[in-house]
Steps between C-alpha positions, in 0.01 A plus 500: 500500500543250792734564798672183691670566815757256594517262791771576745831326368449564158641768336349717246842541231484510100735255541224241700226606233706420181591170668151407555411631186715311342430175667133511480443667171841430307545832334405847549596836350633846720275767384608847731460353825281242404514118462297408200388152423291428181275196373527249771248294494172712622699823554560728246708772648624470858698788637687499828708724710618580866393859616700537874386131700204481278423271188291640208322274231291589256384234244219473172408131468342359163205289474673106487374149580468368809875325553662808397355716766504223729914461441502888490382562843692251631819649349436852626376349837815334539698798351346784803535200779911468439507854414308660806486221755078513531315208365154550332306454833676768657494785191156397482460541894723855444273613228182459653640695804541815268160467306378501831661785672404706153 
């Protein structure tokens, strides 16, 4: 499972992630405290939640062609920058921080 913290000025609510959700995947399902979304494109099961002012994701991908992952990464890409405020560059930049502190 993935944490995202957010960028000051965006909030971590349910309310934020279902909107997102929503907007970038078109449906999802409420599974306990979960956010569920199924078969889009190269995902096969995303699940999402807010734990406090952090973001967990966990997600199973299928093997697709090439557009479909291509459109697929863009979506979630898109999806964690409104949601969280950090572009790629900087998650990347974040991530490589903690690898390196391990």
């Amino acid at each position: 499972m993935r944490e995202y913290k957010f960028k000051r000025g965006y909030h971590p609510s349910q309310e934020r992630l279902e909107e997102m959700i929503r907007k970038h995947f078109g449906f999802y399902e409420k599974i306990e405290d979960f956010y569920v979304v199924r078969n889009f494109e190269a995902i096969e099961e995303l699940k999402a939640r807010i734990d406090g002012k952090i973001l967990l994701i966990e997600t199973k991908t299928r093997i697709s062609d090439d557009e479909s992952i291509i459109k697929t990464l863009k979506t979630y890409n898109r999806f964690l920058e409104e949601l969280t405020g950090y572009t790629v560059k900087e998650r990347q930049k974040m991530l490589r921080k903690e690898i390196e502190s391990i």
